[in-house]
N, C-alpha and C positions, 0 to 999 in steps of 0.2 A: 835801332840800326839806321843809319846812313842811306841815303839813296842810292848813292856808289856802292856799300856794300850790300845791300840789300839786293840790287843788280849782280853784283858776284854771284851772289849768293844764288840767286834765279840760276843764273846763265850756267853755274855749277852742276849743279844738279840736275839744271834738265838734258844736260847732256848726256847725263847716266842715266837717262829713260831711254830707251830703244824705239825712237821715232819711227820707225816702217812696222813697228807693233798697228801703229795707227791707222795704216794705209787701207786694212778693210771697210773702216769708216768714211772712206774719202769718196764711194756712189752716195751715201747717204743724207752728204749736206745738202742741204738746199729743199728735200725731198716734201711732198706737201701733206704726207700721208705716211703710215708706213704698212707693211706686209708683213706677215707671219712670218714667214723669213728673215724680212729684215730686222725684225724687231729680233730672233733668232740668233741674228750676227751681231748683236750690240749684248745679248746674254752671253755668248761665247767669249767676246773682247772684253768686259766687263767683270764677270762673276769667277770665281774662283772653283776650281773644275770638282770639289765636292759640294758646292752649293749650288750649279750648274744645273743640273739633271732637276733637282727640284722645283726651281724656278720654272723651267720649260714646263713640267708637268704641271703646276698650276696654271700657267697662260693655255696651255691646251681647255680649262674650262670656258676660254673665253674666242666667241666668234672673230670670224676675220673682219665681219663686218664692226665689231666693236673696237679690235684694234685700232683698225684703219680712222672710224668717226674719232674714237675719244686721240689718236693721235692727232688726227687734224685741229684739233678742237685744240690742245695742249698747245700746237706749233701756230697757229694762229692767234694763241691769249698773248696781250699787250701786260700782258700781269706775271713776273716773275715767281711770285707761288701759285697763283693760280694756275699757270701751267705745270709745275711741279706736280701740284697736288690734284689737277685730271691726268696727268697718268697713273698716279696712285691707285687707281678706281679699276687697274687693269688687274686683277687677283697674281697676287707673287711680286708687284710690284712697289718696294718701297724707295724713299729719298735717295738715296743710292744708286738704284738705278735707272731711274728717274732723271734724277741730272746725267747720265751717261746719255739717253736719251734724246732730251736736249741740247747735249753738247756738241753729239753725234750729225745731229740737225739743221744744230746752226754755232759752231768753234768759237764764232766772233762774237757772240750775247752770253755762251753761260761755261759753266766749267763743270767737271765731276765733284762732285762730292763726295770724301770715302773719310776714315775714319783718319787716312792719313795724312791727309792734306789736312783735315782741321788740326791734327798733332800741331802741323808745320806751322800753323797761322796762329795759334794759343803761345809754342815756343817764340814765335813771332812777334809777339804780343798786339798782332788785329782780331784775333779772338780772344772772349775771356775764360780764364782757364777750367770754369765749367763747361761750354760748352765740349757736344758730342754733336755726331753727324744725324740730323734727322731734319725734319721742316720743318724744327721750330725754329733750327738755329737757318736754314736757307738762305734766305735775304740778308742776314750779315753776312753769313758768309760766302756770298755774290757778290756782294757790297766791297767785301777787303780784298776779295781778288782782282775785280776792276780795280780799285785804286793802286795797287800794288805793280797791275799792267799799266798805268798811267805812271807811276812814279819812274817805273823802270825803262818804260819807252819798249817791253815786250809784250807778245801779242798774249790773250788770255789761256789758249792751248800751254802756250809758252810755261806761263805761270803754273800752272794745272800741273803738267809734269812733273815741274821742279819742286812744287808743294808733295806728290806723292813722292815721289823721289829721297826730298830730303826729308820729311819724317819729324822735322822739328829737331837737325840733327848739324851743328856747323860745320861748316867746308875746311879741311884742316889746311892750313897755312895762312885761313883769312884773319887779318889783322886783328877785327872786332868781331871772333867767332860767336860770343853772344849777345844777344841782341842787347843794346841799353836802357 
């Protein structure tokens, strides 16, 4: 696909995400630590309202003071999996929510990862078609989202949406619906 279409294609889609979904996340950027709560509000924004409940229930085995260190520790790594994979260490917490995490922390270095965003990057063809959402595939696919917001000239949220959004699924009307 085209830069120009590829752009459509973004901008498509992220339309059909409902931007003020996001707006809970908007005390969080920047944060140097986070709280049981907020870590809380990123499970609520995040998880799917039957896997919900469980997730909290396991982070309940975990002190506020562990949150808080291994979150600071995670927002402070200069290392792309390395922070990934110290949140990890939170019990209930895998790549998934993890990147929500970091996304929530800092919009402009990382993006979510979910099963369907990599759909949209394999249909894409920036992932390959093995991959699935976990840390091993992370760093590519951090890697194809940055580039994808460089090609496009949009921001990485941007891209984020438009990858869960679209599903690996073309814009109907767009000229070069699949990718080449």
């Amino acid at each position: 696909m085209n830069d120009s279409d590829l752009r459509t294609w973004i901008q498509g889609w992220a339309r059909e995400y409902p931007a003020g979904d996001d707006n809970v996340l908007a005390p969080l950027t920047g944060v140097h630590e986070l709280t049981r709560d907020q870590l809380a509000i990123i499970v609520d924004w995040k998880m799917e309202p039957h896997r919900r409940a469980g997730t909290l229930k396991s982070l309940d085995k975990e002190s506020d003071e562990r949150i808080a260190t291994l979150s600071q520790r995670a927002f402070a790594c200069s290392d792309d999996l390395g922070a990934l994979l110290i949140l990890q260490q939170l019990t209930g917490i895998g790549p998934a929510l993890a990147s929500a995490i970091l996304m929530a922390q800092n919009p402009t270095r990382y993006t979510v990862m979910d099963v369907w965003a990599v759909a949209a990057l394999r249909w894409l063809g920036e992932l390959p078609e093995g991959a699935s959402a976990g840390s091993f595939v992370w760093l590519a696919y951090l890697q194809a989202c940055r580039q994808i917001s460089e090609r496009t000239g949009e921001s990485l949220r941007v891209v984020d949406r438009a990858l869960y959004k679209g599903r690996g699924k073309p814009i109907p009307g767009l000229a070069t619906g699949v990718p080449a």
